[in-house]
N, C-alpha and C positions, 0 to 999 in steps of 0.2 A: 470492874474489869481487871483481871489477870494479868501479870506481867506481858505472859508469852501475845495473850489478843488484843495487847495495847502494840506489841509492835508488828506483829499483823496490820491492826488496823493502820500504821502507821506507813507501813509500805505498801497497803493496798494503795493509799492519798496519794504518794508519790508516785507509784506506776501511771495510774491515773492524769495525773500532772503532766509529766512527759508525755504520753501518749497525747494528752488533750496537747500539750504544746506544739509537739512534733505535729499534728493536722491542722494549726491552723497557722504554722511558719509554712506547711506545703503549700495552705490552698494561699498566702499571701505570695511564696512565689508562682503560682502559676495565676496569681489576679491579671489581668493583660489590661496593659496602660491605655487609661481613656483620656484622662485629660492632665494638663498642665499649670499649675499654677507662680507663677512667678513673683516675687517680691526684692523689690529692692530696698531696702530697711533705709538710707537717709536719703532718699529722693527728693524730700524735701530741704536738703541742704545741698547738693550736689547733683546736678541733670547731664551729665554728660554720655549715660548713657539711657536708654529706654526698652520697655518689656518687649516691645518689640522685635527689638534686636538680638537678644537672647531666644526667644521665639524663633528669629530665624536661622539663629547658628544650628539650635535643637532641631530643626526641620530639617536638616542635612539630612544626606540618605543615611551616615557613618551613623547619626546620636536619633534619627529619627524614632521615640519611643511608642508609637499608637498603634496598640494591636499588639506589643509585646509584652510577653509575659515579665515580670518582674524580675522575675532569676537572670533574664538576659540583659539587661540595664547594666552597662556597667559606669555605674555611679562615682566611681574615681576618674575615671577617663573625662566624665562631662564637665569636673571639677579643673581637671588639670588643664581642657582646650577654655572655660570659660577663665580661667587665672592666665594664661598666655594674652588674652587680653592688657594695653599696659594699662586701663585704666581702672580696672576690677583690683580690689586689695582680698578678698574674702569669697567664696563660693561655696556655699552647701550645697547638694543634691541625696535628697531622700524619697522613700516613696511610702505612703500611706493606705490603709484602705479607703475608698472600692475602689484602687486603679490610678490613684492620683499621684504623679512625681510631680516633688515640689525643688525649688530653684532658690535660693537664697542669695542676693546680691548685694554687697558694701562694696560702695565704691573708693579709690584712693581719694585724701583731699587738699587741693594743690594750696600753698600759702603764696608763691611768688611763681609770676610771670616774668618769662627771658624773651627778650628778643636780642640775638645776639648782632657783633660786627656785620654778618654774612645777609642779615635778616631776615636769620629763621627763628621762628619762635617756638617757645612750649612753657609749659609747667613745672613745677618741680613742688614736689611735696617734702612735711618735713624729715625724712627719712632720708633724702636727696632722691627720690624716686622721679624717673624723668616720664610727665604725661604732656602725649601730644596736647595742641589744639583740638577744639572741637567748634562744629557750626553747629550744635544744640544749645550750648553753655559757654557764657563769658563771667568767669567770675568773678567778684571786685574783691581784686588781690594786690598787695605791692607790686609794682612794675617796677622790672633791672632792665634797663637798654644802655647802647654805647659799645665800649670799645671791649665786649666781651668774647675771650676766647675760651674754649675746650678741647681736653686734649684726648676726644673722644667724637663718634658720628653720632649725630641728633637720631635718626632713626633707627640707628642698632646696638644704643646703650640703653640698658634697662633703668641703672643706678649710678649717680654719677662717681659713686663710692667704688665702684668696679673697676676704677681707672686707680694707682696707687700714683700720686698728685704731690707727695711733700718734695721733693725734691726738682723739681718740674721749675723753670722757669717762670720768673712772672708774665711772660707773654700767651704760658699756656694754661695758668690756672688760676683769672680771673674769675672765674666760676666758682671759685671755693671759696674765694674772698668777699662775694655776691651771696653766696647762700649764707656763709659766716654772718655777716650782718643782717640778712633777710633776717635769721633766726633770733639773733639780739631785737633786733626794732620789734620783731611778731611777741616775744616774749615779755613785753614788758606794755602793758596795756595804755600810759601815755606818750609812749612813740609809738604805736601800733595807732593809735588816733591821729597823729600828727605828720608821720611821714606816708607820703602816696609815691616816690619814684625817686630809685635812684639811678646815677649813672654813671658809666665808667667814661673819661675821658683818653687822652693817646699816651699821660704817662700812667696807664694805670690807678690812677688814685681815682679819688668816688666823690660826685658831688649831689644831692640829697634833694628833692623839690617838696615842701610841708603842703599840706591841705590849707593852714591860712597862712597870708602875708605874702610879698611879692617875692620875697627873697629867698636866694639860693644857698645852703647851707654847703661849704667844703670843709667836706670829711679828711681828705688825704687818704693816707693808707686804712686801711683794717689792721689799726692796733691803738692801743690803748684805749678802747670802748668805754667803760665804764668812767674812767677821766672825761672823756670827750663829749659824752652825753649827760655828764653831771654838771657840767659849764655849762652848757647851754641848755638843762634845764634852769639853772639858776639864771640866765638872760632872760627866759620865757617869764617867768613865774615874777621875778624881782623888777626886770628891765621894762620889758613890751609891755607888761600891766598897767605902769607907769606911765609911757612915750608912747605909748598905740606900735602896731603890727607892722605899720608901711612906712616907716623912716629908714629901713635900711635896705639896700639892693643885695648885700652878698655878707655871710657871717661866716666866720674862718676858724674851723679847730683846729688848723694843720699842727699850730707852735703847743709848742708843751707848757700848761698850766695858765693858758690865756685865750681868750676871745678876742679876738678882733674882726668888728665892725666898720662895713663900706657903706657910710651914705649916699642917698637917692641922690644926684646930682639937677 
């Protein structure tokens, strides 16, 4: 074959191509939406929300898609009302052949529950993302209660990072000192087994409740973590191995480079 009928043949292929593409990008937007398939990719770790419920936001008259053609879906819009949800982190909307939009749902995953001074509760993820309560899902998460304030409204802050906080009073940003340590204990897989609850007292400092033993750990402030939890691994591991878990009522990091232990009386 010839130079000149090699490119011939070469852009007959291509006219071809576009035309076949161009008919069947038309007939996919004129395919008119029959069904809905919804997925929420970790519902096996997180329930707080259900297909249901997505189902019925999409049933609105505004996003109702059955019986519409494809071209008319506007797939950003169902994204952005399903993301103003606070507890959706991720939402896809795409649409397939013959007629199917599909729904893609990841949910936020909270690591610490707050019930604060006021006794309102919620969630907060590790981003500081604040997600309500919910009556689907309780999930076994450290617990912060006590003498916590924010220097922000529980139902109209998205992030609790939204609030600029260093320079804030300690009365208004126990909540940063709460998540500070949420995230040390969560990130370190034997205090993430050990501690279930802290709490804040009236001067501000933090006192810690373990999953074993009777005794109450006082933290003090949120500072010097890494001292404070090295001591008292070393009580855990050298000490209680030894003397067993329930001789002591209350164990104290406050002082710098020491443990001090209050007998059961």
């Amino acid at each position: 074959m010839n130079p000149i009928k090699n490119i011939l043949f070469l852009s007959a292929i291509l006219v071809y191509i576009v035309l076949v593409t161009g008919f069947i990008s038309n007939r996919e937007q004129q395919t008119k939406i029959s069904n809905l398939k919804i997925r929420i990719t970790d519902s096996t770790e997180n329930q707080f929300i259900h297909t249901a419920e997505i189902r019925n936001l999409l049933y609105q008259k505004k996003f109702n898609p059955f019986g519409k053609p494809a071209s008319a879906i506007d797939l950003e819009e169902i994204e952005k009302s399903l993301l103003s949800r606070q507890i959706i982190r991720q939402a896809d909307a795409y649409i397939t052949e013959p007629g199917i939009l599909h729904v893609d749902i990841r949910q936020k995953t909270p690591f610490l529950r707050i019930s604060n001074r006021l006794g309102q509760g919620y969630y907060l993820d590790k981003d500081g993302n604040v997600i309500p309560l919910s009556g689907n899902f309780s999930p076994y998460v450290l617990i912060a209660n006590g003498n916590i304030n924010e220097p922000f409204r529980i139902g109209q802050t998205l992030n609790i990072f939204d609030v600029k906080h260093d320079s804030l009073p300690a009365t208004l940003k126990t909540i940063y000192d709460v998540f500070r340590l949420a995230l040390y204990i969560n990130g370190n897989s034997f205090w993430k087994a050990q501690i279930e609850q802290v709490f804040v007292y009236n001067r501000y400092e933090i006192e810690m409740i373990p999953r074993v033993g009777s005794h109450i750990i006082e933290l003090g402030r949120v500072e010097n973590l890494d001292e404070k939890f090295n001591n008292l691994k070393l009580l855990y591991l050298d000490g209680f191995n030894k003397i067993g878990w329930n001789q002591y009522e209350r164990i104290s990091l406050r002082y710098k480079n020491q443990v001090v232990c209050t007998k059961i009386q």
